[in-house]
N, C-alpha and C positions, 0 to 999 in steps of 0.2 A: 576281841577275846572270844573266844567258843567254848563251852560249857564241858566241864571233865577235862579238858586238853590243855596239856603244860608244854610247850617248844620246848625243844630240850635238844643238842647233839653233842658229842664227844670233844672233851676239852684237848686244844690245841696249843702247845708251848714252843712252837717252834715262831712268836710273834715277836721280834722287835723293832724298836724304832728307829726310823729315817729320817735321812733331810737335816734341814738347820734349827730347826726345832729337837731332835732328836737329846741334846745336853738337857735342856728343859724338861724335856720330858723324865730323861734317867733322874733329875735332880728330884721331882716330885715322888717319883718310886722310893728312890734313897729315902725322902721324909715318910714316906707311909715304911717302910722298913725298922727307923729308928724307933719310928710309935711302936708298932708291931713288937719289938723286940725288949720293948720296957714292961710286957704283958710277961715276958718269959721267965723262968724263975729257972734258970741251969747254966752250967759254967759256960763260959765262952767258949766258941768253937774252934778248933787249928784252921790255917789257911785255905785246906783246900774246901773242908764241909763249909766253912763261910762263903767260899765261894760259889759253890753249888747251891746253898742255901738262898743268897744274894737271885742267883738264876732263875733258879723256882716259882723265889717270888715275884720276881719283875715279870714271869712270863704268865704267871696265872690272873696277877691284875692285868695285863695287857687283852688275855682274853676274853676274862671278865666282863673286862670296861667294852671289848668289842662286839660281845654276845649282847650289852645292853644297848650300845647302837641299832644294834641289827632288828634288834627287838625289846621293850624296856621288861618283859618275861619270860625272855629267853634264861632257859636254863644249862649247866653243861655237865656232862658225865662226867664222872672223878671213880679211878678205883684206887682201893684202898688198897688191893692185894700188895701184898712187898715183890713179890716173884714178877707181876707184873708188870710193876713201875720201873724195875733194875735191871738194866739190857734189855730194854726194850726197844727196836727199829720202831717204834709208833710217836715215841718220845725223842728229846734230842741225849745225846753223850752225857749231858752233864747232871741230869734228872737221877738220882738215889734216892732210894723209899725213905729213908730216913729224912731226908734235908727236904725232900718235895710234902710229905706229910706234916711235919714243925711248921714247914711255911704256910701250908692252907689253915692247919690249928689256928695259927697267929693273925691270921687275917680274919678267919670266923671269929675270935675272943677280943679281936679291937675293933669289929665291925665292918669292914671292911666288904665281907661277904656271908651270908646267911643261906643255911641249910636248908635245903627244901622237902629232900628224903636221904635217908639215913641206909648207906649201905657197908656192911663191912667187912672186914677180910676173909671171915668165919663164913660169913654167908654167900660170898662171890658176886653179890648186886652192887652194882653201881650207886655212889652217894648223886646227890642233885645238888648241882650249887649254883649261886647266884650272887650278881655284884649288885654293892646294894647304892642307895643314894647317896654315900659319904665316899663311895669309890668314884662316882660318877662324879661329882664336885672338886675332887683334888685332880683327876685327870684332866676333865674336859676342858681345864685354864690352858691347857698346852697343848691338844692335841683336837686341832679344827678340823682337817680333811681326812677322808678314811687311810689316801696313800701315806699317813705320816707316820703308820705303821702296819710293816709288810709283814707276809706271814712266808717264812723263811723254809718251811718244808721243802725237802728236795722234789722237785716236780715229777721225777721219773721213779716209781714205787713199785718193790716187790713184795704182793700178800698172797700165802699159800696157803694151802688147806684142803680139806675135803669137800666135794660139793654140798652145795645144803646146808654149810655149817662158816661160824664168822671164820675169814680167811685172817692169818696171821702176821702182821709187817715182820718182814728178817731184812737186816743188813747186807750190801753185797759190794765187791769190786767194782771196780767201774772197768767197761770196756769201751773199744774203738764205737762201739754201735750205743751203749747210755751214753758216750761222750755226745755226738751227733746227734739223738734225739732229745739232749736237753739242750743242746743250743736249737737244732729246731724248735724247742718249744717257746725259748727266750725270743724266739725272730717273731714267734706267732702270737703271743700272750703282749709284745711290745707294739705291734702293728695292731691286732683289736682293741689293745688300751688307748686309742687315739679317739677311738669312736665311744659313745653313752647307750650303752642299752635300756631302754625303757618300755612299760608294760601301758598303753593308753586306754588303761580303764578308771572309770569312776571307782567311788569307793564303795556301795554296792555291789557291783559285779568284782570288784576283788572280794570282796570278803564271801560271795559265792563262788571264786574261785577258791579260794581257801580250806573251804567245807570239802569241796572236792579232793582237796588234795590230801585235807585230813582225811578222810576215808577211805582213798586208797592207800594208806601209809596205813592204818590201822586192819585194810585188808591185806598188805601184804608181809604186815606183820604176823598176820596169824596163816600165810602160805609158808612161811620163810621157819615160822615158832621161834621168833626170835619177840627179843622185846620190842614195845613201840617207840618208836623217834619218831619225831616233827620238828620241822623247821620251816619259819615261814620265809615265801619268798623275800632276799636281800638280793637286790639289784647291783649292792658293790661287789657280791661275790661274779668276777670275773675273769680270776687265772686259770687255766687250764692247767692237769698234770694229766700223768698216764699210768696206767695201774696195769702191772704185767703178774702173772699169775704162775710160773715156773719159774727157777735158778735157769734154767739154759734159755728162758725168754722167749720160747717157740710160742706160747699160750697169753692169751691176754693182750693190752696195752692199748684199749680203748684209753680215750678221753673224754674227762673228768673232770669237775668244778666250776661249772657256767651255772648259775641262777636259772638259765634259760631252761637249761635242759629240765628242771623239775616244774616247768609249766607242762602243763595238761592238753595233750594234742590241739583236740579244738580251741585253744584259747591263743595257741603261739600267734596267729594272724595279728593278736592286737601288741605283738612288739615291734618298736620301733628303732631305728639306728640314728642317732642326732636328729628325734620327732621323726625322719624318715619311714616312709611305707616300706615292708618287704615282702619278701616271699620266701620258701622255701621247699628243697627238691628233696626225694630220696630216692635211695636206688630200690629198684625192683626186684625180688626174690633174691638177693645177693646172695646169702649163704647155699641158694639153693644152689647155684648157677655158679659159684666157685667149685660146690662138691664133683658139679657132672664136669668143670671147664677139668679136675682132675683126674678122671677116670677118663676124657676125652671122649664121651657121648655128648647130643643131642638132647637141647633139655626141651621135655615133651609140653605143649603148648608155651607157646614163646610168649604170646600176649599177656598169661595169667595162671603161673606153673600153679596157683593155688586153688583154680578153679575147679579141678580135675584131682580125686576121683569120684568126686560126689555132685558138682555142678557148683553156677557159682552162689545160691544162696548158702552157702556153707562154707563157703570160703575164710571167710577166718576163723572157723573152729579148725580147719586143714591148715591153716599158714601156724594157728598156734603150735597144733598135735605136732608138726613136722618140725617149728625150732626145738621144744619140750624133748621132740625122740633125740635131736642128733645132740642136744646137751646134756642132757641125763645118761650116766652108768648104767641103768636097767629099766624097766620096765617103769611107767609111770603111773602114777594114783591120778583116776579119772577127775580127780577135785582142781586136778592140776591145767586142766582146759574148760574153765568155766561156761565157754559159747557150744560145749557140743552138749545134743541131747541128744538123747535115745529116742524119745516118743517121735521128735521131727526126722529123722536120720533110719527112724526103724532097723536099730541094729543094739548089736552091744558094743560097750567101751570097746572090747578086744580087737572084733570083729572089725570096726572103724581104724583103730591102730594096722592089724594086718593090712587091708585094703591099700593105704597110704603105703605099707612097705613093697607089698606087689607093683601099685603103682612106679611105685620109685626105685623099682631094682637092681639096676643099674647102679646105684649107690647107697644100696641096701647096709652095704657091708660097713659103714658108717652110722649105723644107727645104734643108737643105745653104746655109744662108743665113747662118751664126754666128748666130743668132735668141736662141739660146740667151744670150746675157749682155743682151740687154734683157728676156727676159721675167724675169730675175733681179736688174732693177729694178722689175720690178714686184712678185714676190713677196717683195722686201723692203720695199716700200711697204705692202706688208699685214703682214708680220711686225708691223713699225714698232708700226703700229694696234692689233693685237693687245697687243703689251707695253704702251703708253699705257694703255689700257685697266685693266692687272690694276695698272700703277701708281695711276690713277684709285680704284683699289679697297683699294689696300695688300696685295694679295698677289702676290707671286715670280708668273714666268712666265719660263722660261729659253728659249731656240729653240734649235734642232737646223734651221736653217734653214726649211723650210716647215713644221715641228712644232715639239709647247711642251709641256714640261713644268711643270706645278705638283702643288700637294697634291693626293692623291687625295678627297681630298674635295668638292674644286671639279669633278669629273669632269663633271657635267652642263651645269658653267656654261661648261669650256672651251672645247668643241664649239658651244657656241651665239654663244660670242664670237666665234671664230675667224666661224665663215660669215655673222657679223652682218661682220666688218670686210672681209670680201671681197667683200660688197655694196657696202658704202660707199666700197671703195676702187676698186675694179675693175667695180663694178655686173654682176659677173656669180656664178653660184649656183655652188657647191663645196662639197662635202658636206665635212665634216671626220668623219674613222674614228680610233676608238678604237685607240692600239696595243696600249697596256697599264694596268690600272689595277692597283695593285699592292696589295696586302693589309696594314691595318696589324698590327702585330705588339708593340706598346711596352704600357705597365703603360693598366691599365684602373682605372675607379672615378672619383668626382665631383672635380671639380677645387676646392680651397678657398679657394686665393691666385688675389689679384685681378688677372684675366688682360692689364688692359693694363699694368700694372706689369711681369710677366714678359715680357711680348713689347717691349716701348720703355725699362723699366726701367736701372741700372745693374747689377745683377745679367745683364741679358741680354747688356748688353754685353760684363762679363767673360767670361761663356762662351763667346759668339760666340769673341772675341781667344783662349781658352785653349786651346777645338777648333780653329781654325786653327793656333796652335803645336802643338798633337799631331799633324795630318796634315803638317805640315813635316817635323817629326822622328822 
């Protein structure tokens, strides 16, 4: 627990249950439903509001009960607005403000879940809610491993907006190209679920990694001025999806939802793949070296496009200024590259800005252009590639957007992949650099049991399921 800080992120109703437990589970919702509904004092509903109402609720206790897995104060976002709740792509079809609002009433007034902050329709802030120990006791009888309820969002998402500002989920047709990147993602999300991702630190150093992370969540809350979220790291979160940013799907489509990825640079070394050591690569000035592989120049210093114009003790206030230019619409607020200084640099903001665009003229014409969420179609067209790949092969590959983690042992193969798929994706040369390869540390000596039995085995599967029930709890 950290002082001032409530975990909190936006409630998700696209949860149901799976498997053969799955009746169990609907039967115990059913009874928290009946209670619920002996609190109510209004006529009975026609078909369909019952049935939407039914939905509601079985999906806000699902989440409920999974935010207190993940965390027992974890909290989740609730908006009250009507406008918002109704046709909303953020929500599923069957969500109406009327029947999703009765049902959270009905579960706050028989206990079920307890308010934490009060936000309302008048005011546009989001409520805080929380599942409370009587939700926790009626579900947890049926529901032992986290896969025993999936969380059904469609993986392939489109949110628009203006930069700077929360982007919007809209609805859309499915095309020849969503069809094929959600079965890729079903090929890649099924092949990482084979493997355990785990964090091998004490409880100490997580809980100073924590601090860390709360602080940059509450710093980039106030770059972004939006409100603060926290969520602590949950290890079961490990489906990927893809968040594409235009109707015509040019912009965007990084991937999204790995635990991993909200670990704090230096600390990724201590994750493990089945206890396994890794490492992980990324590629070298990508965005920069796609901009010039377009304009078909020569990108100027090949070993370190960021060391130049100012040398390399400046180098990452340059690598900043120069994604900040090619992503921003106009001109940016110096607050917005925290590593440059005036006093060291002897110059002004502007002055530092021009320089980098002199430097870089050649693909000047790109700057201050929003550039930046198509070349983040493109570098998730080579992420893509790379994961096929290690699927092709049967072994994990996780991305951290333009990097990947796998076993350390694949070290030499990562790097070769990765600038094999950025040839063939983008046909242009991008060195992939080592960040870290991590040291194995587990029991040593000949292995005797027959290794595809342990790795595809039902023995493996137990384990798998039993280390994700211990990082739960």
């Amino acid at each position: 627990m950290f002082e001032n800080v409530t975990p909190s992120r936006p409630i998700n109703l696209f949860r149901r249950p799976t498997g053969k437990r799955s009746p169990a589970i609907l039967d115990r919702l059913d009874a928290i439903q009946v209670e619920v509904e002996l609190h109510e004092q209004r006529r009975a509903r026609d078909a369909s509001a019952a049935d939407r109402y039914q939905k509601c609720l079985r999906a806000i206790c699902l989440d409920l009960f999974d935010a207190m897995q993940a965390d027992q104060e974890m909290c989740v976002g609730v908006r009250r607005d009507k406008s918002a709740l109704t046709n909303n792509a953020a929500y599923p079809e069957f969500v109406s403000a009327r029947q999703f609002l009765d049902a959270l009433k009905g579960l706050l007034t028989a206990g079920y879940a307890t308010q934490i902050s009060l936000g309302t329709e008048a005011s546009g802030k989001t409520s805080r809610i929380k599942g409370t120990q009587k939700l926790r006791s009626a579900l947890a009888i049926c529901i032992e491993y986290p896969d025993e309820v999936i969380d059904t969002t469609d993986p392939i998402r489109l949110k628009v907006g203006k930069p700077h500002q929360t982007k919007k989920s809209i609805r859309y047709e499915d095309t020849p190209d969503t069809i094929q990147w959600r079965a890729n993602l079903q090929r890649i999300n099924e092949n990482n679920g084979r493997y355990v991702l785990s964090l091998d630190l004490t409880s100490i150093e997580r809980a100073a990694l924590e601090r860390e992370r709360v602080a940059k969540a509450k710093e980039k809350a106030r770059e972004d001025r939006k409100p603060f979220e926290y969520e602590r790291l949950n290890t079961a979160r490990t489906r990927l999806f893809r968040v594409f940013n235009k109707p015509d799907w040019t912009e965007g489509g990084r991937f999204f939802g790995g635990w991993w990825q909200q670990v704090p640079r230096g600390s990724r070394k201590h994750i493990t793949i089945n206890c396994k050591a890794t490492c992980e690569h990324d590629f070298t000035s990508l965005h920069l070296r796609l901009l010039y592989a377009k304009v078909g120049e020569p990108v100027p210093s090949i070993d370190d496009p960021y060391g130049q114009p100012y040398g390399v003790e400046h180098r990452e206030a340059v690598k900043k200024a120069f994604n900040v230019i090619v992503n921003s619409p106009r001109k940016p607020r110096q607050d917005s590259v925290p590593e440059f200084s005036s006093s060291q640099l002897r110059m002004t903001w502007q002055r530092f800005l021009d320089g980098i665009t002199e430097h870089h003229k050649p693909i000047s014409t790109y700057f201050y252009s929003g550039e930046g969420t198509r070349l983040q179609r493109a570098d998730a067209n080579i992420a893509e590639r790379v994961m096929l790949k290690f699927v092709a092969m049967g072994y994990p590959c996780f991305p951290v957007h333009d990097s990947f983690i796998t076993f350390a042992t694949l070290d030499d193969e990562l790097g070769q992949i990765m600038e094999t798929a950025a040839a063939e994706e983008a046909a242009v040369t991008v060195p992939a650099k080592r960040k870290y390869v991590a040291q194995y540390s587990g029991p040593i000596g000949p292995v005797t049991d027959d290794i595809g039995t342990l790795l595809n085995g039902p023995e493996a599967r137990s384990w798998v399921l039993g280390e994700r029930k211990r990082q739960r709890t």
